[in-house]
N, CA, C and O atoms as CSV, one atom per row, in Angstrom:
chain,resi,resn,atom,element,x,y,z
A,1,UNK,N,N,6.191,8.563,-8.726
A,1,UNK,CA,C,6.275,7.332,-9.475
A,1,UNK,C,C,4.867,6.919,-9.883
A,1,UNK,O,O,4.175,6.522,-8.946
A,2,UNK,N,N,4.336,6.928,-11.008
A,2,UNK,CA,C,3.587,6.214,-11.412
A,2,UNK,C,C,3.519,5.062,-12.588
A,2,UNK,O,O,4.168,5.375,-13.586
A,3,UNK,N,N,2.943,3.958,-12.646
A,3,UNK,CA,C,3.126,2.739,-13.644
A,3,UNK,C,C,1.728,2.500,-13.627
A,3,UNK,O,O,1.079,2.716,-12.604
A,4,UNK,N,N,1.161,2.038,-14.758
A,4,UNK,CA,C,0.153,1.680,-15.063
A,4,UNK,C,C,0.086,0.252,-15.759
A,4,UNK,O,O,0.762,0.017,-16.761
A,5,UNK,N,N,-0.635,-0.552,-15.269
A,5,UNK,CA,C,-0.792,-1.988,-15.865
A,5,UNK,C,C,-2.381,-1.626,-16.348
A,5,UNK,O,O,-3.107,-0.662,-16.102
A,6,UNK,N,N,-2.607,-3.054,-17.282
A,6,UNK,CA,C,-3.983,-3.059,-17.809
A,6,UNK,C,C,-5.106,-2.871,-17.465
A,6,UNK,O,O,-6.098,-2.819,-18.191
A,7,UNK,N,N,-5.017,-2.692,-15.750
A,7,UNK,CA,C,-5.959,-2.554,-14.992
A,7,UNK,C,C,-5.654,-1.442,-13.744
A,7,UNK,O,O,-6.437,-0.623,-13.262
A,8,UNK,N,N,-4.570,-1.644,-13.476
A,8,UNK,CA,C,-4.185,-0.629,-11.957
A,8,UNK,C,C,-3.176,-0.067,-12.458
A,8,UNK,O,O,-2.333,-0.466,-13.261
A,9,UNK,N,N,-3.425,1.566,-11.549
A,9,UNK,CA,C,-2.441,2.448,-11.735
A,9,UNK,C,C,-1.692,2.020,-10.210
A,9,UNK,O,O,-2.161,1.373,-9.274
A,10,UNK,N,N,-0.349,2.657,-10.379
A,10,UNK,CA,C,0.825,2.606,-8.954
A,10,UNK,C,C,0.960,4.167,-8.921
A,10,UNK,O,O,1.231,4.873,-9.893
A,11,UNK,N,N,0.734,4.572,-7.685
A,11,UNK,CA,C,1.106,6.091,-7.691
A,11,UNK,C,C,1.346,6.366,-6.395
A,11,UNK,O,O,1.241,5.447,-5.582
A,12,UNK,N,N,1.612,7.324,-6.078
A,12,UNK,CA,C,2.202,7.791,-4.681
A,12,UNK,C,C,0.736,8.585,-3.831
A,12,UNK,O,O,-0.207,9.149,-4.386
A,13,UNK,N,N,0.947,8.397,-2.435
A,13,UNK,CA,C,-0.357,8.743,-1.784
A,13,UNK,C,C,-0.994,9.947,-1.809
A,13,UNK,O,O,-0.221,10.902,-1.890
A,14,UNK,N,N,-2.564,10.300,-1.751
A,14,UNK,CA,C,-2.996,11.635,-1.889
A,14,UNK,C,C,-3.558,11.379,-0.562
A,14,UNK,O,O,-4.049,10.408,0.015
A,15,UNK,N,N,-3.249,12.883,-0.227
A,15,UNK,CA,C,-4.756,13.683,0.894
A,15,UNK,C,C,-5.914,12.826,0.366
A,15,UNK,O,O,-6.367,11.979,1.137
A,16,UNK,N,N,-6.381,12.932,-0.710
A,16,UNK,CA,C,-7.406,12.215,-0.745
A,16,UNK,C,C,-8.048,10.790,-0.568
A,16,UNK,O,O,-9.228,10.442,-0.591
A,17,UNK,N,N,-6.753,10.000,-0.362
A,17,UNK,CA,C,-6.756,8.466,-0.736
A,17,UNK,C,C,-7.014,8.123,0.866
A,17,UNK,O,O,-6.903,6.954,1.237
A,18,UNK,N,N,-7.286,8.944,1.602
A,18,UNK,CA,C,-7.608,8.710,3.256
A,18,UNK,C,C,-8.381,8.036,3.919
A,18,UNK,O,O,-8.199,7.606,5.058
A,19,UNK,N,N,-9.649,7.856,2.976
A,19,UNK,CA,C,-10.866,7.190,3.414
A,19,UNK,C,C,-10.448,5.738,2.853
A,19,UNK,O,O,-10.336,4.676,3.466
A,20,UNK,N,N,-10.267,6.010,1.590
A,20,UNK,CA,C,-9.767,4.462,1.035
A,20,UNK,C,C,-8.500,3.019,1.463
A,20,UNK,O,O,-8.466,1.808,1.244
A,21,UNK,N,N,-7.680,3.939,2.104
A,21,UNK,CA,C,-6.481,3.947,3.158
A,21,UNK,C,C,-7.302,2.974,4.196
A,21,UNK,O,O,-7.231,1.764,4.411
A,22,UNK,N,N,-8.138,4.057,4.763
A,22,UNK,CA,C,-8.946,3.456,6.348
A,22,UNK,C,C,-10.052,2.335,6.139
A,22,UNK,O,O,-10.569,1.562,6.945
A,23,UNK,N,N,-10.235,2.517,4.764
A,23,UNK,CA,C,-11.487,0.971,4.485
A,23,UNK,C,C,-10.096,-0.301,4.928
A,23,UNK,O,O,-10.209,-1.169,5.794
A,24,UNK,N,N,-9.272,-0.140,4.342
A,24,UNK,CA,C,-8.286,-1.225,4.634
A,24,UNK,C,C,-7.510,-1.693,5.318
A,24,UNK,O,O,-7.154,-2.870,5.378
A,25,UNK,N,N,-7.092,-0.605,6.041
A,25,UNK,CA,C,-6.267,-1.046,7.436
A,25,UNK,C,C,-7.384,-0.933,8.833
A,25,UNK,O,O,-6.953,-0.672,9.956
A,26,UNK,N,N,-8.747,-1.155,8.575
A,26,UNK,CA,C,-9.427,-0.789,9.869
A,26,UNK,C,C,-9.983,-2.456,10.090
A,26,UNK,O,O,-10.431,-3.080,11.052
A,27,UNK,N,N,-9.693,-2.781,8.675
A,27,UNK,CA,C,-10.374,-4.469,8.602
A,27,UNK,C,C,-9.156,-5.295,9.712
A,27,UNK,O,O,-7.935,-5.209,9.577
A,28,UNK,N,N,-9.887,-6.085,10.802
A,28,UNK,CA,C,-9.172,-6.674,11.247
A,28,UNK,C,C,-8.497,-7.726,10.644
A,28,UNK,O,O,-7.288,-7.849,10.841
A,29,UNK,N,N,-9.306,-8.756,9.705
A,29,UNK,CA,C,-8.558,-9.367,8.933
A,29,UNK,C,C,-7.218,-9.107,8.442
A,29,UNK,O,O,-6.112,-9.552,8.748
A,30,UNK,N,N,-7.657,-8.208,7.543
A,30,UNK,CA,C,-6.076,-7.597,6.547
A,30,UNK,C,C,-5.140,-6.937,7.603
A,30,UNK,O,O,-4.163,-6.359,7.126
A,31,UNK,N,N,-5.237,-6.930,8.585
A,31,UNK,CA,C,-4.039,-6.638,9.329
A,31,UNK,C,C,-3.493,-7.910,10.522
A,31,UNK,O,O,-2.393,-7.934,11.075
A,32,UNK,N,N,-4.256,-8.580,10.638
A,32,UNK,CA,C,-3.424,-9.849,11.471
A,32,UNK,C,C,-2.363,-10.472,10.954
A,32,UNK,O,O,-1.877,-11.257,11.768
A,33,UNK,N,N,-1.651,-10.429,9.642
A,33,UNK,CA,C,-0.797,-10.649,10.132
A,33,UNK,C,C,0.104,-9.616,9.476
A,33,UNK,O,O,0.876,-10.000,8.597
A,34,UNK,N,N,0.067,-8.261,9.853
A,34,UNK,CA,C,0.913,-7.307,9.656
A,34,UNK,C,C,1.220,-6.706,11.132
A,34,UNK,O,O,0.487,-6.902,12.101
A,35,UNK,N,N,2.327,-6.000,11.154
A,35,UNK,CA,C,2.908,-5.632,12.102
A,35,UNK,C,C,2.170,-4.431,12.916
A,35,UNK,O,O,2.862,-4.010,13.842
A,36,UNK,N,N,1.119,-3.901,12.788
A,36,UNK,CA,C,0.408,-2.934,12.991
A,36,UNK,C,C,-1.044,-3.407,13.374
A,36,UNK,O,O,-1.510,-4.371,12.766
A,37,UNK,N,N,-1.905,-2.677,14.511
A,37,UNK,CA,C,-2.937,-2.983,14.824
A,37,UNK,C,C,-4.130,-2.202,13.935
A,37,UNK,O,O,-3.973,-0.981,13.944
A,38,UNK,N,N,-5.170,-2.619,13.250
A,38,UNK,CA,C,-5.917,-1.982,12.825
A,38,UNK,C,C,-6.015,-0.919,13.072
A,38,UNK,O,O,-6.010,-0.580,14.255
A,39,UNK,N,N,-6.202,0.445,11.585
A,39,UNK,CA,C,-6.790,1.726,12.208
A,39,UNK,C,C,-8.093,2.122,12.821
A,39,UNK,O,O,-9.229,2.022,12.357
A,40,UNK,N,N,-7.737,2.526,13.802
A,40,UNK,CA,C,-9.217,3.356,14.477
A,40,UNK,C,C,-9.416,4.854,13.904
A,40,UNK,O,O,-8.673,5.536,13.199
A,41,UNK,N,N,-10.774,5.139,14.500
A,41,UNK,CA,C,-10.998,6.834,14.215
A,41,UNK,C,C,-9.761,7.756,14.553
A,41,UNK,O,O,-9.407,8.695,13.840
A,42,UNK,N,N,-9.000,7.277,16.014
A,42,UNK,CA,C,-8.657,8.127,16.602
A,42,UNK,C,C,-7.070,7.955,15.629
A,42,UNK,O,O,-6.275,8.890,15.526
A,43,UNK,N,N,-6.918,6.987,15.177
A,43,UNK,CA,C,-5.115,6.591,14.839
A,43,UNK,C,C,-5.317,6.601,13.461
A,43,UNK,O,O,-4.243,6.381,12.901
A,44,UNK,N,N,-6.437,6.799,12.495
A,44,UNK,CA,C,-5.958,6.844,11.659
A,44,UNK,C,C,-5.533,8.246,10.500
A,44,UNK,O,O,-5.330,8.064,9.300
A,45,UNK,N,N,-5.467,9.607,11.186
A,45,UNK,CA,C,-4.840,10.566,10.528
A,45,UNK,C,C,-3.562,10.391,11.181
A,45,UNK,O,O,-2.951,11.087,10.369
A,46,UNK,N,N,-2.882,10.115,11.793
A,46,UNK,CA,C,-1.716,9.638,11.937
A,46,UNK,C,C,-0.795,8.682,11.547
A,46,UNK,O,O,0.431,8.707,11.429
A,47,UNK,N,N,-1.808,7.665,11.337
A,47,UNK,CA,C,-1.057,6.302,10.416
A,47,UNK,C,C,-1.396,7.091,9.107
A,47,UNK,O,O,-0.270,7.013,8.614
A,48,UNK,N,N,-1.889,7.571,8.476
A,48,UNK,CA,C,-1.910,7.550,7.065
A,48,UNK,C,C,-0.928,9.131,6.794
A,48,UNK,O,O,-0.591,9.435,5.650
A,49,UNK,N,N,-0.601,9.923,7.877
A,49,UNK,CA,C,0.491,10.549,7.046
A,49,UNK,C,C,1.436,9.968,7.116
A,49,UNK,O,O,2.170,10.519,6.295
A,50,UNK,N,N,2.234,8.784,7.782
A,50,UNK,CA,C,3.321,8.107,7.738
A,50,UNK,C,C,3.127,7.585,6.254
A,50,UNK,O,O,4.167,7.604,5.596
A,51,UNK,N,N,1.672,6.989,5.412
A,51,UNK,CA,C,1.737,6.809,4.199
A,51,UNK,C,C,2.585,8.210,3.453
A,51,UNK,O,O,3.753,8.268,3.071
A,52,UNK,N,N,1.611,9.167,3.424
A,52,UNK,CA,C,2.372,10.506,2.782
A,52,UNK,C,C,3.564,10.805,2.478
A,52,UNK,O,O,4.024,11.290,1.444
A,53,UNK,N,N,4.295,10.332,3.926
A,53,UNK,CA,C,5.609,10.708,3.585
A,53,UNK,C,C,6.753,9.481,3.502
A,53,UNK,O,O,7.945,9.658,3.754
A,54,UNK,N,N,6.347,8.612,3.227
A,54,UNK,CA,C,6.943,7.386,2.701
A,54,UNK,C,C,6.703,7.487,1.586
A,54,UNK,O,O,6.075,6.584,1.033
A,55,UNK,N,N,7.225,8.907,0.698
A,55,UNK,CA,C,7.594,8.684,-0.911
A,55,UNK,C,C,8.745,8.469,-1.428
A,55,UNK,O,O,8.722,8.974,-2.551
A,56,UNK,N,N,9.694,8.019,-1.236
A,56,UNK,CA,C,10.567,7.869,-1.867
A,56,UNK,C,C,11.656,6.513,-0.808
A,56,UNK,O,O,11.800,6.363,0.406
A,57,UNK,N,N,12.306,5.650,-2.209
A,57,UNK,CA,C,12.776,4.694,-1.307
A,57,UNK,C,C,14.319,4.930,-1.451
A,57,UNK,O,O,14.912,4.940,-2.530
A,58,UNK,N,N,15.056,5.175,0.146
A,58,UNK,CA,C,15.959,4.479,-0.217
A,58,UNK,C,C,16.856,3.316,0.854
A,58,UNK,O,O,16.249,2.406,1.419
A,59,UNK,N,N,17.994,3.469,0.975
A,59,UNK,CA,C,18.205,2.371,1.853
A,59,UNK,C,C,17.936,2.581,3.161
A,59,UNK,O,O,18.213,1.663,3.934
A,60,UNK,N,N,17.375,3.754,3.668
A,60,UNK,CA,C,17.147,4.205,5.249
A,60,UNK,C,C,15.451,3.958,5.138
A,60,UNK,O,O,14.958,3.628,6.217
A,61,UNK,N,N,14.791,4.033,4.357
A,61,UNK,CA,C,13.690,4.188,4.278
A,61,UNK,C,C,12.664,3.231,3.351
A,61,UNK,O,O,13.027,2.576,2.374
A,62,UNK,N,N,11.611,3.286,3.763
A,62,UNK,CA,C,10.647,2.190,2.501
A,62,UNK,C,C,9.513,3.385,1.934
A,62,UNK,O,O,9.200,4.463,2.440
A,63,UNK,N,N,9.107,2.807,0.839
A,63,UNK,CA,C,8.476,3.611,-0.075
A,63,UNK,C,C,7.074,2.696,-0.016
A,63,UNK,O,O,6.952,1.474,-0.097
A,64,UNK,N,N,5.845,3.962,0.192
A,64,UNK,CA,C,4.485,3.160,0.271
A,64,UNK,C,C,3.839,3.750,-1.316
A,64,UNK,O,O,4.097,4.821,-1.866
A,65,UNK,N,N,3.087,2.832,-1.707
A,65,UNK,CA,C,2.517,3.634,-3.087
A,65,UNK,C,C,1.073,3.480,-3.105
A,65,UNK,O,O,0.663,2.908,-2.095
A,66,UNK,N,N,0.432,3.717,-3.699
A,66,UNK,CA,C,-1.274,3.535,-3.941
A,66,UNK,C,C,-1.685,2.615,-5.203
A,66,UNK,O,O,-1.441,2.988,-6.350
A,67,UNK,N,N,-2.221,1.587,-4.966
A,67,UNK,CA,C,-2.879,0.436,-5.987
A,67,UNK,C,C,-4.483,1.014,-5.980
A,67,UNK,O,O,-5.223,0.924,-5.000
A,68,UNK,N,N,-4.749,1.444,-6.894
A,68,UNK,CA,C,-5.641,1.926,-7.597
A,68,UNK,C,C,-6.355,1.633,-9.132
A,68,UNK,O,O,-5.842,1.791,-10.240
A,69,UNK,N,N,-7.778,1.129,-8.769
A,69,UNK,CA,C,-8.399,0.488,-9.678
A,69,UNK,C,C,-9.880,1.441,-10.344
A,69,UNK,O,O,-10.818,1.391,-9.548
A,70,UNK,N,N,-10.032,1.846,-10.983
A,70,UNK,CA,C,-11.221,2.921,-11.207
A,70,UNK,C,C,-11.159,4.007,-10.642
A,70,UNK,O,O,-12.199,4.595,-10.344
A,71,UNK,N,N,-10.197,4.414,-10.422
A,71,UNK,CA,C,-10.156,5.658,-9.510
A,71,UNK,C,C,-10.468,5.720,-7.717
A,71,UNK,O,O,-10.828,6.645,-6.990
A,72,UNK,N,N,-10.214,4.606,-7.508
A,72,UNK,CA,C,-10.363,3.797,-5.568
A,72,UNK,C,C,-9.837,2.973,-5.405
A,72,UNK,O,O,-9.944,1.848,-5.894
A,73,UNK,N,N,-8.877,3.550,-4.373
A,73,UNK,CA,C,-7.333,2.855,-3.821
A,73,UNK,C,C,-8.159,1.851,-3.052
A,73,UNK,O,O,-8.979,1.991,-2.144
A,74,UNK,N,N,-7.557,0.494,-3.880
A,74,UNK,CA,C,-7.666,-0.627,-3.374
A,74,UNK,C,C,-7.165,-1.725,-2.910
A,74,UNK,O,O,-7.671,-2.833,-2.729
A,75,UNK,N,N,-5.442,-1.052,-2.620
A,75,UNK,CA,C,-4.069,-1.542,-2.283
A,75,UNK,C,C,-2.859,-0.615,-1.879
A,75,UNK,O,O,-2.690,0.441,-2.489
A,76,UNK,N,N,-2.225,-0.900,-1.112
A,76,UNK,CA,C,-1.179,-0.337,-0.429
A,76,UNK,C,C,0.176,-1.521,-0.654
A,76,UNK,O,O,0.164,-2.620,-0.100
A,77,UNK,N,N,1.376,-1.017,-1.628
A,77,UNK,CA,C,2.498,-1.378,-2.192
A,77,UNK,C,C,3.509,-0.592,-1.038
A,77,UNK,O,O,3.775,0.610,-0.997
A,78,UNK,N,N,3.963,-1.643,-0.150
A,78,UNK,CA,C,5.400,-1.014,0.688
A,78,UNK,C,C,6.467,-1.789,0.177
A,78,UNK,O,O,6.256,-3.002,0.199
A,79,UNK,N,N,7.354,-1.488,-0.193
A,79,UNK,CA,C,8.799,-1.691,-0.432
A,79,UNK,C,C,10.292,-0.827,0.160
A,79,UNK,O,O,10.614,0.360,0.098
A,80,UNK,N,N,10.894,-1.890,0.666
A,80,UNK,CA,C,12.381,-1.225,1.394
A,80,UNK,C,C,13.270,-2.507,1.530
A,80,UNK,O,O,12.990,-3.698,1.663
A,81,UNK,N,N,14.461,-1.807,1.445
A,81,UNK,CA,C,15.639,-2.456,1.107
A,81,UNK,C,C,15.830,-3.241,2.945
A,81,UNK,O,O,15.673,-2.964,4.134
A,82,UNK,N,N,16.431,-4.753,1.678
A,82,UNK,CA,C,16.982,-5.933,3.102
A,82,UNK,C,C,18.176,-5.384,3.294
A,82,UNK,O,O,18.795,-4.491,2.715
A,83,UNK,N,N,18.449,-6.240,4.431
A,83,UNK,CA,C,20.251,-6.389,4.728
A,83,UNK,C,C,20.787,-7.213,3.856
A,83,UNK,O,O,21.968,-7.492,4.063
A,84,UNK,N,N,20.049,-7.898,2.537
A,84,UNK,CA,C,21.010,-8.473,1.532
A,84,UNK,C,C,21.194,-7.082,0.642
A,84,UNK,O,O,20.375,-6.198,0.394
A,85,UNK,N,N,22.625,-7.235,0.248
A,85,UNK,CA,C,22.872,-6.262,-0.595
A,85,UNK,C,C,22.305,-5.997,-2.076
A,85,UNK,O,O,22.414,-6.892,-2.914
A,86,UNK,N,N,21.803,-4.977,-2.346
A,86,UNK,CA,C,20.647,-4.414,-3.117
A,86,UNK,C,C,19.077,-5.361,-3.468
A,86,UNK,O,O,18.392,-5.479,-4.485
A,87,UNK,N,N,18.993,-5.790,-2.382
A,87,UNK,CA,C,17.652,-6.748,-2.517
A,87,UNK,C,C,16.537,-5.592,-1.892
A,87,UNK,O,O,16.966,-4.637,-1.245
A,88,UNK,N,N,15.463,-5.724,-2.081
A,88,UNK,CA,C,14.525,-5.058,-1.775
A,88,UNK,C,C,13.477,-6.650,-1.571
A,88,UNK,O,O,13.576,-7.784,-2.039
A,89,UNK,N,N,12.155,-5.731,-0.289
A,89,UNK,CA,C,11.102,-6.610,0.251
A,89,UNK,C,C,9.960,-5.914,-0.458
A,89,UNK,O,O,10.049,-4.717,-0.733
A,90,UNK,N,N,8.681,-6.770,-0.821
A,90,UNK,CA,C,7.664,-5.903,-1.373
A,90,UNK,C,C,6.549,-6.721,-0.731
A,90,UNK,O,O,6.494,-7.945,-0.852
A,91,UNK,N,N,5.415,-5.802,0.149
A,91,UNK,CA,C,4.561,-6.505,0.765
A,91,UNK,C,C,3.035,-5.558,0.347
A,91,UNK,O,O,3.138,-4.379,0.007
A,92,UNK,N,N,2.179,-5.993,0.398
A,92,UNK,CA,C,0.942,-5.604,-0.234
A,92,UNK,C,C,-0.202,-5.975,0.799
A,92,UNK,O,O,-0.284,-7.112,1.264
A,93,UNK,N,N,-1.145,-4.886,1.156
A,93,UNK,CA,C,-2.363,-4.984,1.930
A,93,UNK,C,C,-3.363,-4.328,0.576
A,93,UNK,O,O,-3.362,-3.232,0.015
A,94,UNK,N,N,-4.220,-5.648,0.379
A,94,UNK,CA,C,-5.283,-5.041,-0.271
A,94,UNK,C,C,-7.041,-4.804,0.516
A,94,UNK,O,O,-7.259,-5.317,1.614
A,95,UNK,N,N,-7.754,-4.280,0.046
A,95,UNK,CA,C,-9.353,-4.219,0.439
A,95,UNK,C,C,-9.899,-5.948,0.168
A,95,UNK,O,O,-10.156,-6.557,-0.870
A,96,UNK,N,N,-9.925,-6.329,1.527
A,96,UNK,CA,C,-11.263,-7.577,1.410
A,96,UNK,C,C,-11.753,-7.715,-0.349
A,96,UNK,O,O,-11.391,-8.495,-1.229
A,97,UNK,N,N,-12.842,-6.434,-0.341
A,97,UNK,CA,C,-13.593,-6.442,-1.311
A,97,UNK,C,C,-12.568,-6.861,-2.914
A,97,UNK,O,O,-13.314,-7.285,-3.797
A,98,UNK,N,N,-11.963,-6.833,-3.085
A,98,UNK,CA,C,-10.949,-6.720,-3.929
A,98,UNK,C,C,-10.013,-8.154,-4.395
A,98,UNK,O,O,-9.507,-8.547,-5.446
A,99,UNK,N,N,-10.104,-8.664,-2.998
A,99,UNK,CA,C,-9.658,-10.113,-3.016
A,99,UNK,C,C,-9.864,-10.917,-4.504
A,99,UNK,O,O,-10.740,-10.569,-5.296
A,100,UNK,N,N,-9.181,-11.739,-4.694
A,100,UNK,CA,C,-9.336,-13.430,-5.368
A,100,UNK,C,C,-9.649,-12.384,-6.555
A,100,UNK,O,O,-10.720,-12.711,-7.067
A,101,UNK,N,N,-9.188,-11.425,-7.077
A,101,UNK,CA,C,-8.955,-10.971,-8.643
A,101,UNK,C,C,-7.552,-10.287,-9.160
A,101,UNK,O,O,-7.336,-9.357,-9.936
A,102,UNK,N,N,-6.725,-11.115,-8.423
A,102,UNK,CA,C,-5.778,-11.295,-9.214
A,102,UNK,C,C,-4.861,-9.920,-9.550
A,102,UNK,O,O,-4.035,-9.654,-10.423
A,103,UNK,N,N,-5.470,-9.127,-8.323
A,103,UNK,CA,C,-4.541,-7.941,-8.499
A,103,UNK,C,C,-2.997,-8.016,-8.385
A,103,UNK,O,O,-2.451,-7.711,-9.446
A,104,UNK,N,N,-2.079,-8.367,-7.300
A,104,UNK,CA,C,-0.994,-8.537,-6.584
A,104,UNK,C,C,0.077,-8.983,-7.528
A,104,UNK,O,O,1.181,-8.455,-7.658
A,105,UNK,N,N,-0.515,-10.294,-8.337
A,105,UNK,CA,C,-0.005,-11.012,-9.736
A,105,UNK,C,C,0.045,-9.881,-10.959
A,105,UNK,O,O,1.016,-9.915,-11.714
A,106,UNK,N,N,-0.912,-8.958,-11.146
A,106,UNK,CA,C,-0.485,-8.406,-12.049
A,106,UNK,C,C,0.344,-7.390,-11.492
A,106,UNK,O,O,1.354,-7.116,-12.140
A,107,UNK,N,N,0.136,-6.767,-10.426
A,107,UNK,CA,C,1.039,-6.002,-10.014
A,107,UNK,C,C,2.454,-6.209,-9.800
A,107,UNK,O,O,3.188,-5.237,-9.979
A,108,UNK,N,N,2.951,-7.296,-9.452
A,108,UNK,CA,C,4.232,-7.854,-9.129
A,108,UNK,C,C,5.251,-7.963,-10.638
A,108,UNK,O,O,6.427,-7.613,-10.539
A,109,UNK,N,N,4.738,-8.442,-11.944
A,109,UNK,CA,C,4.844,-8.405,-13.319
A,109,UNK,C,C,5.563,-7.115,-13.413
A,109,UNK,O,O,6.781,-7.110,-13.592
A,110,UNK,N,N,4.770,-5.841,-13.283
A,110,UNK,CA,C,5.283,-4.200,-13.602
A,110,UNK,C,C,6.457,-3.907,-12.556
A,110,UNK,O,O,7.530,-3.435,-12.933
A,111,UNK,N,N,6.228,-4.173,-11.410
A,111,UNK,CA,C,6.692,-3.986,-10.476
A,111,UNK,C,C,8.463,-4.692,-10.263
A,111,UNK,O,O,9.074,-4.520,-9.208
């Protein structure tokens, strides 16, 4: 899946997007109030192939995607279906650095 808005592409996770992955979930901030404890050295090739293979959504499963701005993933898009019938949840961890520009808003529009 990929979508492109005026500024960010949506695409599904690379091997490569690993480091960019770990700038963001290692920040304690951006994870207090998510269900997961910041990544460490040791946890984060493990948390990020659970990204990998969270491509595709369906009602057993949630779909993670890559928010990407210049070519550096600077957001993580999870979406999976509620117990309301055909409703879906969409929750977003972006990079600190990235903050207060209005990414999430344009993303939510395509999305």
């Amino acid at each position: 899946m990929d979508i492109t808005t005026d500024r960010l592409k949506i695409r599904s996770f690379r091997e490569t997007d690993i480091e960019d992955l770990f700038e963001i979930y290692s920040n304690k901030n951006t994870c207090r109030f998510l269900l997961h404890e910041p990544w460490t050295s040791s946890t984060k090739d493990e948390e990020f192939q659970k990204k990998l293979v969270t491509n595709q959504l369906t009602q057993d499963t949630a779909i993670s995607l890559a928010c990407e701005l210049d070519n550096k993933v600077i957001g993580d898009i999870s979406i999976w279906y509620t117990e309301m019938k055909e409703t879906v949840e969409i929750g977003f961890a972006f990079n600190d650095v990235y903050s207060r520009k209005g990414c999430p808003i344009n993303l939510e529009k395509r999305i």
